[in-house]
C-alpha positions as CSV (number, residue, x, y, z in Angstrom):
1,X,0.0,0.0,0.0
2,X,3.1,2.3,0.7
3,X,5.0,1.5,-2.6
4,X,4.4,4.5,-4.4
5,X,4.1,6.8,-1.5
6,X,7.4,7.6,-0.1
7,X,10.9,8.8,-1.8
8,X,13.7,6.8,-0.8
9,X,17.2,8.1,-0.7
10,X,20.5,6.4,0.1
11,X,23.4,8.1,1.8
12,X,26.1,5.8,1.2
13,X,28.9,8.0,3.2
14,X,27.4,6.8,6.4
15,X,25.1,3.9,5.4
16,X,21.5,5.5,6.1
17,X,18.5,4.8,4.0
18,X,16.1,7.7,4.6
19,X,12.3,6.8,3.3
20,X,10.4,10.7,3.1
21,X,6.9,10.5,2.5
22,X,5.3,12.1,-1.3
23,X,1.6,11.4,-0.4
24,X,0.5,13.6,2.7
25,X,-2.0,12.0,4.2
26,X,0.4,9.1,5.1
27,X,0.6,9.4,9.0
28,X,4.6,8.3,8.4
29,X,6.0,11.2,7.3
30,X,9.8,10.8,7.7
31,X,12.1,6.9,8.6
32,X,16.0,7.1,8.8
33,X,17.3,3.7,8.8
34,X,21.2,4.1,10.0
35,X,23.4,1.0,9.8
36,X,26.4,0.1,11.0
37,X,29.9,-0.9,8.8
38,X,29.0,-4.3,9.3
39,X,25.9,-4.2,7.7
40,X,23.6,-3.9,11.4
41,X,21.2,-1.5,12.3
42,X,22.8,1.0,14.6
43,X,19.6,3.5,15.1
44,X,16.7,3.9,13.4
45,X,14.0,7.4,13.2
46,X,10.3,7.3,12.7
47,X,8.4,10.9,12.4
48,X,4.9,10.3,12.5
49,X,2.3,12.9,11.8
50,X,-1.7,13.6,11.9
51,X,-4.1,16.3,11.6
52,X,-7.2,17.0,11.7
53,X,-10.2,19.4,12.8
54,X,-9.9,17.9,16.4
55,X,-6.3,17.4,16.9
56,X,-2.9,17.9,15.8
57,X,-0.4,15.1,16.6
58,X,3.4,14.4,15.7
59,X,5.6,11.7,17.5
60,X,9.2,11.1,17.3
61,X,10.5,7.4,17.6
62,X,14.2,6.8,18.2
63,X,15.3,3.6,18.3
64,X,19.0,2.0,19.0
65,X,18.8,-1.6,19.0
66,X,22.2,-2.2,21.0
67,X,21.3,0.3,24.4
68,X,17.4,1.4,24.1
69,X,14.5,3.7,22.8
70,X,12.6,6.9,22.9
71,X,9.2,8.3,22.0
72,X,8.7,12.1,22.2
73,X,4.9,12.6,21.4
74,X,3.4,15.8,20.8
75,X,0.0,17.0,20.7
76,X,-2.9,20.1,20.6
77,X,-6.2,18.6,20.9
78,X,-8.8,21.4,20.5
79,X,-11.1,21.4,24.2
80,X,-8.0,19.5,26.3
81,X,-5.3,22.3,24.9
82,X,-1.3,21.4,24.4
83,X,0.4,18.2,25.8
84,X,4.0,16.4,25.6
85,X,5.0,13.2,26.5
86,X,8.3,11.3,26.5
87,X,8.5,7.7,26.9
88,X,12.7,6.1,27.0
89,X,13.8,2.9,27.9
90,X,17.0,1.2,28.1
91,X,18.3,-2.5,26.7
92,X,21.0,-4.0,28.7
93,X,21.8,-7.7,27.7
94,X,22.7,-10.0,30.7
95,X,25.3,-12.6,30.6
């Protein structure tokens, strides 16, 4: 359903793939896929956006699969007024 709806660019000096959305009513507006030299993921970005007559909504996803994650949400919803929220977690592997 997404084929046709995103430009996807390739920066090869640090190995990102960057996907930017063409049609705007795709709530996904922006993912950086960063990898690593050895071909792994080292952190990947999700910018997610919506709009409407009731609310406006973006959210920022950061994810580092090696140490943890964060979401910074932001939203205006019309009667309840402005809100932010960050969420962040970390990954530790036990041995």
């Amino acid at each position: 359903a997404w084929k046709n709806g995103y430009r996807i660019e390739s920066n090869h000096h640090n190995g990102s793939v960057i996907y930017t959305r063409l049609d705007p009513k795709l709530r996904t507006a922006h993912v950086t896929v960063e990898r690593k030299p050895d071909g792994g993921i080292r952190h990947i970005v999700v910018k997610n956006q919506a709009k409407n007559m009731l609310y406006e909504v973006s959210e920022e996803l950061h994810y580092y699969p090696d140490s943890g994650y964060s979401i910074l949400k932001q939203q205006d919803v019309r009667i309840i007024g402005k809100n932010t929220y960050l969420v962040s977690g970390s990954i530790s592997s036990r041995r």
